[in-house]
C-alpha positions as CSV (number, residue, x, y, z in Angstrom):
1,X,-77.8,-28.5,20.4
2,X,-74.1,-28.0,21.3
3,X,-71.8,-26.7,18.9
4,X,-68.8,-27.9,18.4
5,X,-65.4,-26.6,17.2
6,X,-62.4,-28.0,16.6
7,X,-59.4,-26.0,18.3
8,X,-55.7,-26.4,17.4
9,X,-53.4,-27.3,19.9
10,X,-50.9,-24.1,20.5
11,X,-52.9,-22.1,18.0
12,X,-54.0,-18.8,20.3
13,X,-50.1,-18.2,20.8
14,X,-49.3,-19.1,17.3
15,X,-49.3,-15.5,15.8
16,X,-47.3,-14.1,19.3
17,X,-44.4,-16.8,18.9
18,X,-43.9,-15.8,15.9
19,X,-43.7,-12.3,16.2
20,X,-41.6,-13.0,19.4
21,X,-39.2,-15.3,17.3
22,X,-39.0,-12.8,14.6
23,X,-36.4,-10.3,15.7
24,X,-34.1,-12.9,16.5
25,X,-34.6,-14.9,13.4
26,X,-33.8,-11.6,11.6
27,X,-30.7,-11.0,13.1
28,X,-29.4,-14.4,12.4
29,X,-29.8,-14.4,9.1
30,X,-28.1,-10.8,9.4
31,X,-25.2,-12.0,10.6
32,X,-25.1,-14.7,8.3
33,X,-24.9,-13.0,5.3
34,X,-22.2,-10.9,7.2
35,X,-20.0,-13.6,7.1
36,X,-19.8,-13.7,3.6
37,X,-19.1,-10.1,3.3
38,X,-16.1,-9.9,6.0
39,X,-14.8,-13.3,4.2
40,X,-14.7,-11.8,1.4
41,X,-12.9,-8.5,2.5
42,X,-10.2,-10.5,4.1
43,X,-9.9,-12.5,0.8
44,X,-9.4,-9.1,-1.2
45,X,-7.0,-7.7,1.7
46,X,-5.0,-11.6,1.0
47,X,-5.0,-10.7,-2.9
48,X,-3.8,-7.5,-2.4
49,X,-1.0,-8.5,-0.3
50,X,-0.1,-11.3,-2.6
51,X,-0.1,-8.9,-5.7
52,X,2.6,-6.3,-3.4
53,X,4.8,-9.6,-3.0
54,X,4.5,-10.1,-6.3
55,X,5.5,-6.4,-7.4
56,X,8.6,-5.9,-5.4
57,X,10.1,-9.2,-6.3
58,X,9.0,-8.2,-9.9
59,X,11.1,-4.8,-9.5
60,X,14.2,-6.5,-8.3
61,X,14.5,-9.0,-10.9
62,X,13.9,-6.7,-13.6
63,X,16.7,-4.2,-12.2
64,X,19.0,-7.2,-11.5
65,X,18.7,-6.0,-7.9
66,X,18.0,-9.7,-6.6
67,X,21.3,-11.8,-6.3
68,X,23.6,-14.0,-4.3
69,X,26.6,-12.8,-5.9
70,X,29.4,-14.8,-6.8
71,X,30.3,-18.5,-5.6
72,X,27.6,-17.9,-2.4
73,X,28.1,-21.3,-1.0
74,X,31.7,-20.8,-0.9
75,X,31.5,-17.5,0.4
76,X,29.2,-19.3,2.7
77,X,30.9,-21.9,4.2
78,X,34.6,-20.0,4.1
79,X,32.3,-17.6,6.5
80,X,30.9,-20.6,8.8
81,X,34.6,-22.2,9.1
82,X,36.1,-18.2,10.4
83,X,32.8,-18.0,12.9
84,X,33.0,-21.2,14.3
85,X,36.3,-20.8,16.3
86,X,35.7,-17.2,18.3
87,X,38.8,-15.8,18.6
88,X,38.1,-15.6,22.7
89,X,39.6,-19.4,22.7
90,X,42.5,-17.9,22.1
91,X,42.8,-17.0,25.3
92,X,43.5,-20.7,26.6
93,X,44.4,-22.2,23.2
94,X,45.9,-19.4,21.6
95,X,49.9,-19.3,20.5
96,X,52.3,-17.9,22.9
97,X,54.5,-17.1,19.7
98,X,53.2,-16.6,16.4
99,X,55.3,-15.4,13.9
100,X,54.9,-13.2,10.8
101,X,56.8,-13.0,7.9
102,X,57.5,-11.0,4.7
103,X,57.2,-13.2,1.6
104,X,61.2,-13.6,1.6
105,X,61.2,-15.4,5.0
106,X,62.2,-12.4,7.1
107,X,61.0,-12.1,10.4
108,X,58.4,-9.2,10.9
109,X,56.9,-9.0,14.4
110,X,55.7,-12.3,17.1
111,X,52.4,-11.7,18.9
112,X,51.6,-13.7,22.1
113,X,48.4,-14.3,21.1
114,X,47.1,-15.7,24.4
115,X,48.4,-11.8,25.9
116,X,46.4,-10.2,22.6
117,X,43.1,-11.3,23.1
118,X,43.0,-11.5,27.0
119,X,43.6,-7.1,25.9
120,X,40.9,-7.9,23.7
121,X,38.3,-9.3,26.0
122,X,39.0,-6.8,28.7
123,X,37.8,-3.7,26.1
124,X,34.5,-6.3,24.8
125,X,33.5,-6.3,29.1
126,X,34.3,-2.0,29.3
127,X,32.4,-2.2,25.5
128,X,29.8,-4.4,27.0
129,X,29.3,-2.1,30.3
130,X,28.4,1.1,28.5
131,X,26.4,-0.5,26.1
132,X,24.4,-1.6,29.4
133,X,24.6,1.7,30.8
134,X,23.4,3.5,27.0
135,X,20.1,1.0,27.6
136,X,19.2,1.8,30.7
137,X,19.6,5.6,31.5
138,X,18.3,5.5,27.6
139,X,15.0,3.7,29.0
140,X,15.0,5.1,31.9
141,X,15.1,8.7,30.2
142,X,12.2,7.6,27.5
143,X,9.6,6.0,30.5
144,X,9.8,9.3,32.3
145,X,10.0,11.6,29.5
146,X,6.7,9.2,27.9
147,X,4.2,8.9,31.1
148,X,2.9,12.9,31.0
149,X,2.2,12.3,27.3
150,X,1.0,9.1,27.7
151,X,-2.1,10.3,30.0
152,X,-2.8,12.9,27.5
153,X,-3.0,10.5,24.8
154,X,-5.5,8.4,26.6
155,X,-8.9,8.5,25.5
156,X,-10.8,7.4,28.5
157,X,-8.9,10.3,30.8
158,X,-10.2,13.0,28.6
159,X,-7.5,15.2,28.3
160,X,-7.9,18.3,26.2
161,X,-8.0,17.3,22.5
162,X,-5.5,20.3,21.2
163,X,-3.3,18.4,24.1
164,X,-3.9,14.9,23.2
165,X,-3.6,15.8,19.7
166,X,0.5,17.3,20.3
167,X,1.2,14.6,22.9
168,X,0.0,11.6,19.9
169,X,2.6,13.6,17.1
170,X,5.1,14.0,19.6
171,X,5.0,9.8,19.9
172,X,4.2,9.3,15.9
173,X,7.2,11.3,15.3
174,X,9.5,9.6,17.6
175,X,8.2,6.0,16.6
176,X,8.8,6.9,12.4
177,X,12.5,7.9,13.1
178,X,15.4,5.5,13.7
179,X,17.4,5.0,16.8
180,X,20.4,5.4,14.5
181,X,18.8,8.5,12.8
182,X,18.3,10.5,16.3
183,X,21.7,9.2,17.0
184,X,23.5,10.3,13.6
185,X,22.1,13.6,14.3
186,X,22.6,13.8,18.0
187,X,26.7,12.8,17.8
188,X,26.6,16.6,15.5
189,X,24.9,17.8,18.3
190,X,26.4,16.2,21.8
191,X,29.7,14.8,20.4
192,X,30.9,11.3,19.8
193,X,30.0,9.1,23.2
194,X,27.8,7.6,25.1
195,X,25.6,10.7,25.8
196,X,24.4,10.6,22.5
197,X,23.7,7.2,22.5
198,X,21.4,7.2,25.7
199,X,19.4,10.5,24.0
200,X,19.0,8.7,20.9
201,X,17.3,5.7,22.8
202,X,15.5,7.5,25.0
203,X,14.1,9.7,22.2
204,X,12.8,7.0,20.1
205,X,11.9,4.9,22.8
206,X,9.6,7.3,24.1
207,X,7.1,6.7,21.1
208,X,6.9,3.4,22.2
209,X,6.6,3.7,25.8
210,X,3.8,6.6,25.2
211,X,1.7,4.1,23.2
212,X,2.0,1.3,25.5
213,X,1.0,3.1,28.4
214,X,-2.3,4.8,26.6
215,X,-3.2,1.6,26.2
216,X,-2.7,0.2,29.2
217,X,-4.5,2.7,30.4
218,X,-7.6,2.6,28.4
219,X,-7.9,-1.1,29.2
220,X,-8.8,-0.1,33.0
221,X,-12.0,-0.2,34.7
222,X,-13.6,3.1,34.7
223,X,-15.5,2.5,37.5
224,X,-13.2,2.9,40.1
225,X,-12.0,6.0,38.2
226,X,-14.9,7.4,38.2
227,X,-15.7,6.2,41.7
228,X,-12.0,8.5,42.9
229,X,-13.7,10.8,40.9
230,X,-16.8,11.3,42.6
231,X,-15.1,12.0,46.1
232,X,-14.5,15.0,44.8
233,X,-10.7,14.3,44.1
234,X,-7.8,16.3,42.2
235,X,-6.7,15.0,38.6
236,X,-3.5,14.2,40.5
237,X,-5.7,12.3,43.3
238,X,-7.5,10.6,40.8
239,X,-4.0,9.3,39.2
240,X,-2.0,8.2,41.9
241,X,-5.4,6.3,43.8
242,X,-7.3,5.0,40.9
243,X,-5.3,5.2,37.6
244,X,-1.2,4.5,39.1
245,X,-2.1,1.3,41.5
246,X,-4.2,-0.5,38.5
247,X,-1.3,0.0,35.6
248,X,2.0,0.2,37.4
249,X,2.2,-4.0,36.8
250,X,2.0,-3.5,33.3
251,X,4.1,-0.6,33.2
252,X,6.5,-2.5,34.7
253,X,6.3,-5.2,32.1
254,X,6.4,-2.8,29.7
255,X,9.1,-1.4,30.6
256,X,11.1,-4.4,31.1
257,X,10.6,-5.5,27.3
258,X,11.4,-2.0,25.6
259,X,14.7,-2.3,28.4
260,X,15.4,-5.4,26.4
261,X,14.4,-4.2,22.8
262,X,17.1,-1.2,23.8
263,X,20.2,-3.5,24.6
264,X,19.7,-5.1,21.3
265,X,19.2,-1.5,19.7
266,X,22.3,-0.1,21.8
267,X,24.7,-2.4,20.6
268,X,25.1,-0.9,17.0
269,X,25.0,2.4,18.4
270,X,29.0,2.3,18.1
271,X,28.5,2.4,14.9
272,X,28.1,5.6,14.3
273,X,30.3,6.4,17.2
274,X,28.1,6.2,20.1
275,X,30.7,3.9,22.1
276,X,29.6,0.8,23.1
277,X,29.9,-2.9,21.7
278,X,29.2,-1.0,18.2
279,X,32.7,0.0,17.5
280,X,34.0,-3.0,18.5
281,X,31.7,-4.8,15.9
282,X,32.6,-1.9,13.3
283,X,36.3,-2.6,13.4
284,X,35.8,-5.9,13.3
285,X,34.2,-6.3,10.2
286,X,36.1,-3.5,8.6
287,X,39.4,-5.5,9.4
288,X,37.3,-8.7,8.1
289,X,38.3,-9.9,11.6
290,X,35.3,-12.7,11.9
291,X,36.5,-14.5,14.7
292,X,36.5,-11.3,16.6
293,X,33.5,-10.7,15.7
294,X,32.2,-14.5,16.3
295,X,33.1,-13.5,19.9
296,X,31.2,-9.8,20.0
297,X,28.0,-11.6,18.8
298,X,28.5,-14.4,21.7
299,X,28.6,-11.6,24.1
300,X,25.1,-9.7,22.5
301,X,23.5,-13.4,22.6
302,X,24.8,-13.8,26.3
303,X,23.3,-10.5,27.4
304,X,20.5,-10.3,25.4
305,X,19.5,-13.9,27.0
306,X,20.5,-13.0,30.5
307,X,18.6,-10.2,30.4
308,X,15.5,-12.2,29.3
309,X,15.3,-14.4,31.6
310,X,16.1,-11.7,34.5
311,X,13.1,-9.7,33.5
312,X,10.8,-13.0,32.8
313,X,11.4,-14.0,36.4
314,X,10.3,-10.4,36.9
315,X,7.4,-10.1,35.2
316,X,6.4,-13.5,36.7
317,X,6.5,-12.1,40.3
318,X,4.4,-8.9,39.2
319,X,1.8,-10.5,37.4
């Protein structure tokens, strides 16, 4: 009389849990077999590598390009025993009267040498102070010189692309040449001094600044941008409300390293005759003077460090 059937627990929503589970299932075993693929990519990208290793060390060897010249480990330690007395010591240690003679015992000249390298210290701190000043108008000159481009290159501003397009070779041009290039060619131009120096920082600086601050300012919320925006507000309104207040910590941090980057850079500036703690270091290794130039490198460390830790305290307060 009654008919019974037997019903399966769950089995109406069988079919729909499936089909619901489906999608999901599929993209997981997508992105499975994806891992695979980008593993092996990153494998070929290692082989690569290891194989362009292989072929410049190839090259050298087979020119004969790859050497440690003659008796290195005396050249080595004779250079370790001249650097590790800085001819600054001098100062307090230093002979009041050194003598030189001529191979036949006669008396050539007597140098104080306490008197010589107190001279000697005073030019390293006027060498040191321009090398400071090259640095900073040199940064200083780059950040300014970098911010106009630097909006155009940003993509989320939408500047025009014929603009954006100049502003990004104007930085890709300045980033490929060296500080010592610009500054080679800019001693022909300006004359031997600091003024080329500080253009020769600031003009390859600026590729660097120009990039950092694009992406500092693509990395910002668009929201209130667009927010600024929909007041009704000027470009420039939108800038100095919405774009300036968000970035300026990071531009400041920014700033602060590529300030730092440029008092190593400056320093063999004087090279090439740029002035600075560059000629001092040119001299000394032309004379073979290493304890002279023991004490120029104690001064770059000094700087360089004092520097660091200025800005670090900086960057601490901003961020």
């Amino acid at each position: 009389m009654f008919e019974t059937r037997s019903v399966r627990p769950g089995g109406g929503g069988g079919a729909s849990a499936t089909a619901s589970a489906s999608p999901a299932a599929t993209a997981a075993a997508t992105a499975l077999r994806a891992v695979p693929r980008e593993r092996a990519a990153f494998a070929g990208l290692v082989l690569i590598y290891i194989a362009l290793i292989g072929l410049c060390l190839g090259t050298l060897v087979a020119a004969g390009d790859l050497s440690f010249g003659r008796s290195p480990w005396q050249n080595l330690v004779k250079s370790v025993g001249e650097f590790a007395r800085p001819s600054v010591l001098d100062v307090w240690f230093g002979p009041e009267r050194l003598e030189f003679r001529s191979d036949d015992g006669a008396l050539l000249r007597v140098e104080n040498r306490r008197a010589v390298e107190t001279a000697f210290v005073a030019a390293v701190g006027r060498a040191t102070w321009v090398t400071f000043q090259i640095a900073t108008l040199g940064s200083l000159l780059a950040a300014v010189l970098a911010l106009p481009l630097g909006l155009l290159t940003a993509r989320n501003l939408n500047a025009p692309r014929p603009l954006a397009w100049a502003a990004n070779g104007v930085f890709g041009t300045a980033r490929a040449v060296h500080t010592l290039v610009f500054g080679l060619v800019l001693v022909g131009v300006v004359g031997l001094g600091p003024t080329a120096g500080i253009l020769a920082i600031a003009l390859h600086s600026m590729g660097t600044y120009g990039k950092l601050y694009a992406e500092s300012i693509e990395a910002l919320d668009m929201a209130a941008i667009d927010a600024v925006r929909a007041t009704g507000a000027t470009p420039l309104q939108v800038f100095f409300n919405a774009v300036w207040p968000a970035v300026l910590p990071q531009f400041v941090g920014n700033h602060l390293y590529v300030w730092e980057f440029n008092i190593r850079d400056s320093t063999i500036l004087g090279l090439i005759g740029a002035g600075g703690l560059g000629l001092l270091i040119s001299e000394a290794v032309s004379l073979f003077q290493w304890s002279r130039l023991a004490t120029l490198l104690l001064v770059v460390i000094v700087l360089v460090m004092a520097f660091d830790a200025v800005s670090r305290r900086i960057r601490k307060a901003l961020l």
